[in-house]
N, C-alpha and C positions, 0 to 999 in steps of 0.2 A: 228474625233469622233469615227473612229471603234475601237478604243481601249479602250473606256467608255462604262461601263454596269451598270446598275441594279444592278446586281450581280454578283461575283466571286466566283466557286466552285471549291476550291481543293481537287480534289479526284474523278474520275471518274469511281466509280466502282460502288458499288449496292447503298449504302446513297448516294453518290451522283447523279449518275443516276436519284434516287428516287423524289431528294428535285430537281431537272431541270426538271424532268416532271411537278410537280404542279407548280414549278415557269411560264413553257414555255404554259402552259394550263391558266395560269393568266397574259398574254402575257409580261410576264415583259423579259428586255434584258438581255441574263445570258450568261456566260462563263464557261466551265467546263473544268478546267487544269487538266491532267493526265500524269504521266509517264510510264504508260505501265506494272507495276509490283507489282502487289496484292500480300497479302500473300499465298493466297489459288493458285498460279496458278500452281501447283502441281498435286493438289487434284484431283484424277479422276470423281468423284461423288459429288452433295450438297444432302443433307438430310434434312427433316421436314421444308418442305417448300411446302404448298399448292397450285398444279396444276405445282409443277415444281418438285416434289422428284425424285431425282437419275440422274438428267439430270447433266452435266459437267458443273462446277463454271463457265469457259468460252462464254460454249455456253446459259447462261441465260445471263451473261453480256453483250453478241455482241447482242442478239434478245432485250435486252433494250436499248444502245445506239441506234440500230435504229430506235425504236420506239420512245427514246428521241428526235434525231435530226430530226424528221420531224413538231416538234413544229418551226414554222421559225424564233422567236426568240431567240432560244438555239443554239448556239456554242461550237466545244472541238477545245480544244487545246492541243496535244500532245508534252509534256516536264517536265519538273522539276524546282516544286518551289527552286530558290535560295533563295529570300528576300520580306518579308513581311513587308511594313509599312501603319502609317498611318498618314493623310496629312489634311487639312480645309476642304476639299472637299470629305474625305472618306475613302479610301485605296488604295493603291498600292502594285502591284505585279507585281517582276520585275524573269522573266527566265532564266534559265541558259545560255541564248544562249544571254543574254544582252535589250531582247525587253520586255516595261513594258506596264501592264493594269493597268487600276482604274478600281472603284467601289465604289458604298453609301455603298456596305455591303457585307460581307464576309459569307461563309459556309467552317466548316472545314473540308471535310470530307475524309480526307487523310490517316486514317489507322494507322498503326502500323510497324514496324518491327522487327521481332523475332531474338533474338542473340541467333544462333543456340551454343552449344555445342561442345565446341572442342573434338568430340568422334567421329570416324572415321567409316562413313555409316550412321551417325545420319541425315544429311542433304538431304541425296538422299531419304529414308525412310520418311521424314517430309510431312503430310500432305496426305500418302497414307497408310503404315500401322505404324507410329508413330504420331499420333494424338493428338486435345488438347481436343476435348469436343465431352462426352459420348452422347448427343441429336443429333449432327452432326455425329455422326459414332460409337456410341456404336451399335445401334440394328445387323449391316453387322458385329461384331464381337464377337457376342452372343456367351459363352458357351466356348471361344477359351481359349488358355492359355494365360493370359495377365497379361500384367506388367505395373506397373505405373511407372513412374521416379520421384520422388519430397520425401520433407522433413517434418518433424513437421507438424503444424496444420493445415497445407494447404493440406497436402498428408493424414490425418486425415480426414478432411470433405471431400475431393473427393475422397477417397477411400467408401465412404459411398455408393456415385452413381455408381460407376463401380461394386461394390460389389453385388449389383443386377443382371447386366448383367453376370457376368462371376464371377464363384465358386471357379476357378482355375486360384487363384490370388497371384503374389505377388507384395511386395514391394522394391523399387533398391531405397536406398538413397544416392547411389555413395559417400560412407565417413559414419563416424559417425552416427549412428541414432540421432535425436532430437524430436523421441516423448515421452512423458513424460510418466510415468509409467500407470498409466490409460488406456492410448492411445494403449500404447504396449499390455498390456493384452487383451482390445477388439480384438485386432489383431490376439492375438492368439485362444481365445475362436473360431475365426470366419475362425481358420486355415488358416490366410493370412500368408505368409512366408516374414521376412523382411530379404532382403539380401543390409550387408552396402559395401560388397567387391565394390573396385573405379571398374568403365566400361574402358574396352579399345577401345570396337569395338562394332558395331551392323553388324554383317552378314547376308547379304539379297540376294535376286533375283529381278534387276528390282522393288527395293523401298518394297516391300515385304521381312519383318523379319524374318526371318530363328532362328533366338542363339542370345544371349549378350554373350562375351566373356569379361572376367574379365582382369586386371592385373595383379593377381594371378596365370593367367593360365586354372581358371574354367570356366565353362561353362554352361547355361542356355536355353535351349530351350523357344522358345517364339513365337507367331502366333502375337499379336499386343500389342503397347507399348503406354501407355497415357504418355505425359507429359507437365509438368506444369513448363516454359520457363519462362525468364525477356522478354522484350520488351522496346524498346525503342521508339518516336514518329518519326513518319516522316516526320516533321517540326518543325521548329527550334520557339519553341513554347516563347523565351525571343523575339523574330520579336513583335510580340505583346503584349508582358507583360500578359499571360496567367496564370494563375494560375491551378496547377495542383494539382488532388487527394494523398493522400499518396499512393495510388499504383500507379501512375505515369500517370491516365486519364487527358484528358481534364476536367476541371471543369467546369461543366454544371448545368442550375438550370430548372425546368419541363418545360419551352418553350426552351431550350438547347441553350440558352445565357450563354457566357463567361462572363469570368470576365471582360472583354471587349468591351466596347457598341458598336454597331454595326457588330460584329464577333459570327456568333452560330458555333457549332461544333455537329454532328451526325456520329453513327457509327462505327466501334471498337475503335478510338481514347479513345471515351469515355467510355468504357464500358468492363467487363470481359466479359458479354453475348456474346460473338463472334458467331457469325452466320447471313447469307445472310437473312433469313427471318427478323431479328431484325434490320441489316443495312438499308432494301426495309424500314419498317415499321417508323423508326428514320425518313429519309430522304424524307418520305413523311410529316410526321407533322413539319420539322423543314422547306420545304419550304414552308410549310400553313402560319406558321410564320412569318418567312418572309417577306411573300407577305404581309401580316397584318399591317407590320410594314410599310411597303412602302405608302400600301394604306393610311394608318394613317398621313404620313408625308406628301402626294401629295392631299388630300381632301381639 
């Protein structure tokens, strides 16, 4: 029986964290599998997060697993989802290392991962001063000379929000522009400079942007660089026959049930909102749910 729960959470970082504290405070038995590798674990600093601004992604996540695990019904487990199914009796989840759990009911709150950029320095920079969202780290780069990286209408509206912050902008569409004539003119009126030369390199210090060097040969001085990355999930989301958004989320409907009975998902999986304050906030209403749902089936 130790390997029968209540509940399985994949994803032990902040939504998950989150939705095992309300579960282990409604004493229900919960699991919370993790592998050890967020995307943020980079990032020296989280932002706009109330009673936690500027403290280390890290050390908010360690001071909440221990606060999680002192619910005595909450369990982690350290590893890697392999295989997601499910069975008459609920789900199963079997680990890389070959040992499986069940569960009535699943949480997905497993994140994302970013397919960095085959551009040499982009990786190291990721997360410290190449960034994805101006609420998370625009204000520490107020005023600086920044660059976005992205294309078309997507580098059109978020060029909107950084354009507030920082005057001394431009735009690197690595290739070709595609923003339509419109788009381009706002750009100019607002003295954004679009530069389509391909990047070869990001030169830094220690994750700190120095220049974009081109393939050309030129070269760009730059203090911080926004961009707007694919992402892939990290879980193998046909395990369960999920249905996912046209930008590639979980599809979730306002109690953050899948398409999936019994499987909720919380957390970037679902969401472009990427930030710790909105994961906390997710993973506490989806294990309100949850537990609703249980209580619902056990009355």
């Amino acid at each position: 029986m130790k390997n029968n729960f209540d509940v399985i959470i994949i994803g032990g970082s902040y939504a998950g964290l989150s939705a095992g504290m309300s579960l282990g405070r409604s004493l229900r038995n919960v699991l919370i599998i993790d592998s050890g590798k967020p995307c943020n674990r980079q990032t020296p600093h989280s932002h706009n997060f109330l009673t936690q601004d500027g403290k280390a992604p890290k050390e908010i996540s360690e001071i909440a697993k221990d606060q999680v695990l002192k619910y005595e019904t909450v369990s982690f487990f350290e590893g890697r989802v392999a295989k997601t199914s499910q069975n008459s009796e609920g789900f199963e989840v079997e680990i890389d290392n070959g040992e499986k759990f069940s569960a009535k009911k699943i949480i997905l709150a497993s994140g994302v991962k970013d397919q960095i950029p085959d551009i040499k320095g982009f990786a190291e920079c990721w997360g410290i001063s190449v960034i994805h969202c101006p609420y998370c780290h625009g204000y520490e780069v107020k005023g600086k000379k920044t660059g976005i990286l992205s294309n078309g209408d997507l580098a059109f509206e978020f060029s909107k929000l950084v354009f507030n912050l920082s005057k001394d902008l431009s735009l690197f569409t690595n290739g070709e522009c595609t923003l339509n004539e419109e788009q381009a003119e706002r750009f100019s009126q607002n003295k954004i400079n679009i530069v389509e030369d391909e990047i070869k390199e990001i030169v830094h210090e220690n994750g700190n942007i120095r220049k974009i060097v081109f393939k050309n040969g030129s070269e760009k001085a730059l203090e911080a660089l926004y961009a707007k990355i694919p992402f892939e999930q990290n879980i193998n989301t046909e395990d369960l026959q999920l249905e996912l958004t046209e930008h590639g989320f979980i599809k979730i409907d306002h109690f953050h049930k899948t398409s999936t009975d019994g499987v909720f998902a919380c957390g970037d999986n679902t969401t472009m909102m990427r930030s710790v304050a909105n994961a906390v906030a997710q993973g506490n209403f989806t294990g309100a749910i949850v537990n609703k749902e249980l209580s619902e089936d056990g009355f």
